[in-house]
VEXPA-534705 format. One record per residue: residue number from 0; y, x, z of N, C-alpha, C, O, CB in turn; residue in one letter. Coordinates in steps of 0.001 Angstrom, whole numbers, plus 500000, padded with zeros to 6 digits. Glycine has a CB too. Layout:
{NUM, {Y, X, Z}, {Y, X, Z}, {Y, X, Z}, {Y, X, Z}, {Y, X, Z}, A}
...
//
This chain:
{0, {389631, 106264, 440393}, {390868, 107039, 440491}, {391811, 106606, 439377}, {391294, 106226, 438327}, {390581, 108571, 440410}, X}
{1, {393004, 106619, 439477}, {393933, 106394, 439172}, {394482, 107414, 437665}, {395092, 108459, 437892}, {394541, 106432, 440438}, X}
{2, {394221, 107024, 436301}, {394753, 107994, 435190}, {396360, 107782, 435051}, {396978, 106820, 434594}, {393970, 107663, 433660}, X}
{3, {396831, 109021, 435608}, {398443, 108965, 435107}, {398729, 108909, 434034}, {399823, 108480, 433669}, {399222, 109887, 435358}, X}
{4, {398052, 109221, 433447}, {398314, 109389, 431887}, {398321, 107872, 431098}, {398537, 107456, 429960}, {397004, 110418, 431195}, X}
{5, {398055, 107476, 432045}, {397880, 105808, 431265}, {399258, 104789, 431173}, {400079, 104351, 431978}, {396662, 104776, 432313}, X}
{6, {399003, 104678, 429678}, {400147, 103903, 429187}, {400795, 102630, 430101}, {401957, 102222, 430119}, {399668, 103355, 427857}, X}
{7, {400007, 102315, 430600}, {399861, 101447, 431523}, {400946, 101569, 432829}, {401386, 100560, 433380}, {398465, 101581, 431879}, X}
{8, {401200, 102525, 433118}, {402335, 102765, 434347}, {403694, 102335, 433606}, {403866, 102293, 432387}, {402449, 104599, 434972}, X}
{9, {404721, 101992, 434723}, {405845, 102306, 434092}, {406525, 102877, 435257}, {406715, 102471, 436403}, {406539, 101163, 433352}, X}
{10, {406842, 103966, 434604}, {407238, 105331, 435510}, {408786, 105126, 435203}, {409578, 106068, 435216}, {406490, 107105, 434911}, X}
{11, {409040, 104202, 435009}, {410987, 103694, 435144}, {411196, 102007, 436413}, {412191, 101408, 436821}, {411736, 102894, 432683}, X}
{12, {410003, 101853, 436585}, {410302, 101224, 437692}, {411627, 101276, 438431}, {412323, 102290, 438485}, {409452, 101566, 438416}, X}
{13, {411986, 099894, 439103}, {413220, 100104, 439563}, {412958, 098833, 441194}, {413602, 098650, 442226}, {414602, 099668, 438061}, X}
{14, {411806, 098295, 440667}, {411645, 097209, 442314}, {410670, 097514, 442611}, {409810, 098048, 441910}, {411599, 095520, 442443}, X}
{15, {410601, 097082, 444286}, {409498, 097157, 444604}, {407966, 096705, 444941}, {407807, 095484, 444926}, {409798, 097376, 444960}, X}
{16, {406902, 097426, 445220}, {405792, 096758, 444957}, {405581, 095595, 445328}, {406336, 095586, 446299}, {404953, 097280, 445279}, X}
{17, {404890, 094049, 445294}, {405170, 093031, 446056}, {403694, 093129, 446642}, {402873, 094043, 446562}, {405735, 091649, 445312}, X}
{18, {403626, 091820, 447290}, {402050, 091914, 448009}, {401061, 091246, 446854}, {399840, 091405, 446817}, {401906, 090854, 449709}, X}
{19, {401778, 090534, 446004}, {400623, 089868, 445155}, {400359, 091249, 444234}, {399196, 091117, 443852}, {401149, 088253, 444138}, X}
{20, {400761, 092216, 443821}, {400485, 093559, 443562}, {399597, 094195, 444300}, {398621, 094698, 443743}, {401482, 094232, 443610}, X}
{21, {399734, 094273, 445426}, {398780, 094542, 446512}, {397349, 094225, 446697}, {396472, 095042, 446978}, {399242, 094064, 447429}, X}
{22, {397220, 093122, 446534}, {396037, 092165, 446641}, {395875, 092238, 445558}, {394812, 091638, 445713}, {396051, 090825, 447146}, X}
{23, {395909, 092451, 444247}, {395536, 092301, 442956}, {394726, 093711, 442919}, {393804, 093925, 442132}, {396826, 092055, 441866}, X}
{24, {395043, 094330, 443560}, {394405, 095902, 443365}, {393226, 096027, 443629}, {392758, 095414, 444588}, {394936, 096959, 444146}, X}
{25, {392252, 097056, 442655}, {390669, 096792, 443148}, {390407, 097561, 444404}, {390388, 098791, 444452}, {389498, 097310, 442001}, X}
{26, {390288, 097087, 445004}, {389584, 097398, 446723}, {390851, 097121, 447690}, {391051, 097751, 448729}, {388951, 099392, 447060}, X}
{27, {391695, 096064, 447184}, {392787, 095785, 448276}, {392586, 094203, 448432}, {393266, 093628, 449282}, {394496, 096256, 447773}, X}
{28, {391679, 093472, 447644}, {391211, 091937, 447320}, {391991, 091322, 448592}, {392997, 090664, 448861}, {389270, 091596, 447314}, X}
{29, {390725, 092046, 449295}, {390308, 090754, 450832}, {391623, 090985, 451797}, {391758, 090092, 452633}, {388428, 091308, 452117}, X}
{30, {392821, 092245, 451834}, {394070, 092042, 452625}, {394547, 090892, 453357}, {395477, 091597, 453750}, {394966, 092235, 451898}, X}
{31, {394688, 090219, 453690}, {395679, 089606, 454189}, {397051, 089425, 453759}, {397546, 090495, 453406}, {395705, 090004, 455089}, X}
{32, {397821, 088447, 453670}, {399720, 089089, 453278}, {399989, 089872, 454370}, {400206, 091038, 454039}, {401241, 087760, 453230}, X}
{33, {400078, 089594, 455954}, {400449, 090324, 456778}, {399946, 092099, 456428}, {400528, 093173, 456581}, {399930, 089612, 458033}, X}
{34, {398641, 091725, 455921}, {397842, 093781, 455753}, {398830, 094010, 454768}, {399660, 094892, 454988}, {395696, 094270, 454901}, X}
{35, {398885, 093256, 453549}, {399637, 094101, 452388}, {400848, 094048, 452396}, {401439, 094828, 451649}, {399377, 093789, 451105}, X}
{36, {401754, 092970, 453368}, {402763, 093654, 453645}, {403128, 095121, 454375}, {404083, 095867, 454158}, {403194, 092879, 454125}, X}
{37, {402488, 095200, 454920}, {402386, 096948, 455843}, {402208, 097789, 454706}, {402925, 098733, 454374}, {400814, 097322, 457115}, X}
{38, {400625, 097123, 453834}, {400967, 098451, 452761}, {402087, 098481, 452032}, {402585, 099603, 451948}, {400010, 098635, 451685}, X}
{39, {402662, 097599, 451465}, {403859, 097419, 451170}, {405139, 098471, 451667}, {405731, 099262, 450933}, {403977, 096181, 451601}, X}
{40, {405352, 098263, 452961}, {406393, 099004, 454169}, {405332, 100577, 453844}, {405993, 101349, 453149}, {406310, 098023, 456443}, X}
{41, {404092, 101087, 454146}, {403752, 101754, 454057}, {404023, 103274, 452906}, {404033, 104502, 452988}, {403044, 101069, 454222}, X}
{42, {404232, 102056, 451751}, {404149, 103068, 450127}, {405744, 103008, 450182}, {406236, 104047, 449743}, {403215, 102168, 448238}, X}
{43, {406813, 101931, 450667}, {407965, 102469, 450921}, {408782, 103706, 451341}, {409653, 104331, 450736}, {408128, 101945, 451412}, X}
{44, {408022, 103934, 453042}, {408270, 104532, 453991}, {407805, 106168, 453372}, {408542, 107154, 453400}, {407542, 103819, 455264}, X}
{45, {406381, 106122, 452823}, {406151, 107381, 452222}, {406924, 107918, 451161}, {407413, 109048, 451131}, {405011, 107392, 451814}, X}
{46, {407018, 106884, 450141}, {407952, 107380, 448797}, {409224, 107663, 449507}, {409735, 108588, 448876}, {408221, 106127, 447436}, X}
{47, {409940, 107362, 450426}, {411067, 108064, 451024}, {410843, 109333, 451429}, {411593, 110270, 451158}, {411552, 107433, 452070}, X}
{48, {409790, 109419, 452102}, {409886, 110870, 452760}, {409270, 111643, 452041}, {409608, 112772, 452397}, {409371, 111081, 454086}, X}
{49, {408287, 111727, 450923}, {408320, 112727, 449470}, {409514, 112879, 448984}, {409786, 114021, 448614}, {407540, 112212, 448214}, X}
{50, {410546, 111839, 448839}, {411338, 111972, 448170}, {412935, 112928, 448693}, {413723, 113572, 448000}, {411338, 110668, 447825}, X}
{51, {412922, 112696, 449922}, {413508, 113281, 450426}, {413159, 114954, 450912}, {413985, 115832, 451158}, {413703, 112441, 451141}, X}
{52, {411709, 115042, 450949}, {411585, 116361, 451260}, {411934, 116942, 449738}, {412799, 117815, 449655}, {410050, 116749, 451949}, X}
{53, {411439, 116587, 448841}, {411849, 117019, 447580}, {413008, 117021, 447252}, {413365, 117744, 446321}, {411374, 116489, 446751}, X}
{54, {413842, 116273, 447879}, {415407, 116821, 447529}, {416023, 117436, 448080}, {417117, 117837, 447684}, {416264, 116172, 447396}, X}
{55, {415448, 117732, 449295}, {415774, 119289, 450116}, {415350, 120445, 449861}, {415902, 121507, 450149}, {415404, 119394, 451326}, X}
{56, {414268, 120272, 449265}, {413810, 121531, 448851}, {414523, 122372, 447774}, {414729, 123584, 447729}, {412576, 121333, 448452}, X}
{57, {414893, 121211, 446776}, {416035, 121222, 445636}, {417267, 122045, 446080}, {417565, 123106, 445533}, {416567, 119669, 445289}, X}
{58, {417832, 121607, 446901}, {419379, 121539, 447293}, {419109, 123200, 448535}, {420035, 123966, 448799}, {419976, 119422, 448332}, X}
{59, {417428, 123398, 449166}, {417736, 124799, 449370}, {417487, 125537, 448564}, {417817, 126693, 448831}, {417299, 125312, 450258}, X}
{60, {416805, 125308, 447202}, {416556, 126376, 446216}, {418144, 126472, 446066}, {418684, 127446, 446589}, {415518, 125995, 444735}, X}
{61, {418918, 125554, 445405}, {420235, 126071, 444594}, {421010, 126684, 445599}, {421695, 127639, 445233}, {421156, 124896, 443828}, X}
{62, {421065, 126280, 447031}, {421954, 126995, 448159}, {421806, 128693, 447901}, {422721, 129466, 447617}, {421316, 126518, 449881}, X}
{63, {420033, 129084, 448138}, {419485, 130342, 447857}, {419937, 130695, 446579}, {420372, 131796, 446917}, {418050, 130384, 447943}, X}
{64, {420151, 130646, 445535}, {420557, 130547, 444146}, {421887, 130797, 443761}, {422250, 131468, 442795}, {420292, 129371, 443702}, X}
{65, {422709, 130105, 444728}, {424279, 130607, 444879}, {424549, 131680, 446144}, {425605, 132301, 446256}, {425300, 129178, 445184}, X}
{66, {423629, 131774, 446906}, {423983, 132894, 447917}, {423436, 134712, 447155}, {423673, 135840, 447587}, {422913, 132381, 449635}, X}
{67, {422823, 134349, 446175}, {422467, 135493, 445751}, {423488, 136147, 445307}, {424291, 135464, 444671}, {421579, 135446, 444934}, X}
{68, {423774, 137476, 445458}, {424563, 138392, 444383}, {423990, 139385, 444145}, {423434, 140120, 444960}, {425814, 138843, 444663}, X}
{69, {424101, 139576, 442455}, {423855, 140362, 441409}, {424585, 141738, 441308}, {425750, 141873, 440932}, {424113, 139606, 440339}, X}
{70, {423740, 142750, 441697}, {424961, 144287, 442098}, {424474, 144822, 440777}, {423315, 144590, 440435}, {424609, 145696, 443856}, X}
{71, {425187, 145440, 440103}, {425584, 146149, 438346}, {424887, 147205, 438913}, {425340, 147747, 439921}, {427502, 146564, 437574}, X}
{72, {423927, 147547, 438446}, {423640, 149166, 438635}, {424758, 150472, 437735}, {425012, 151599, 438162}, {421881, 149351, 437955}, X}
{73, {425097, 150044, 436835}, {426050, 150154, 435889}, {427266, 151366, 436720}, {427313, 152594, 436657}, {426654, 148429, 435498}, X}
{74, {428138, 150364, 437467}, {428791, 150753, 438296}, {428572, 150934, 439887}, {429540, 150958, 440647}, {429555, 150165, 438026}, X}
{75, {427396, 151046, 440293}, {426481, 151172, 441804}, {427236, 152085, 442210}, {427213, 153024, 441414}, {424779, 151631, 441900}, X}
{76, {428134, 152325, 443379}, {428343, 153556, 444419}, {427778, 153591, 445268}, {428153, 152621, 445927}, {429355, 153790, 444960}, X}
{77, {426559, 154419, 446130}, {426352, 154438, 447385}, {427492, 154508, 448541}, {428441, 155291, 448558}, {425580, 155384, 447453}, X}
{78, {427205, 153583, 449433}, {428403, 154213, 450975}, {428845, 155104, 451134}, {429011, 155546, 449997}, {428102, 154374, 452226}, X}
{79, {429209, 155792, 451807}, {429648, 157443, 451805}, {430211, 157159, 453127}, {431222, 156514, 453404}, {430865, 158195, 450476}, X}
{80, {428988, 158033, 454253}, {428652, 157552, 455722}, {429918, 158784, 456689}, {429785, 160007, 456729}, {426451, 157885, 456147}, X}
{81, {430577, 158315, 457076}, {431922, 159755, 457707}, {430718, 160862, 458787}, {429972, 160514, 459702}, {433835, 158685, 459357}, X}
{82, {430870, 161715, 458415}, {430252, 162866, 458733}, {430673, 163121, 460107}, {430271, 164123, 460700}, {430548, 163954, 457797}, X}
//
């Protein structure tokens, strides 16, 4: 398994994985280029759609966040229903 914690990542990455990355990995040896290109397209295709669900999720927290309003108990009137 994989230690995040390891100095070893660089979590500022900016390109993407290649296949000789791929094949260098322990238990990805024997791939093919054609296999590790897919994984390749594969870890693409996913990091998009984490990434995107996560920025929706974002953008409905703050929606929920600005639709809220804050009533003053301070100055609270109940309705006053016509009899």
């Amino acid at each position: 398994m994989l230690d995040i914690n390891n100095g070893n990542i660089d979590w500022t990455r900016d390109s993407d994985i290649t296949i000789k990355e791929v094949k260098s990995t322990e238990g990805l040896t024997h791939l093919t280029d054609e296999q590790a290109s897919e994984v390749v397209e594969f870890i693409k295709t996913y990091s998009m759609l984490i990434h995107s669900l996560y920025k929706k999720q974002i953008e409905d927290e703050q929606k929920e966040n600005e639709n809220q309003k804050i009533i003053s108990m301070n100055n609270y009137e109940p309705i006053k229903n016509a009899a």
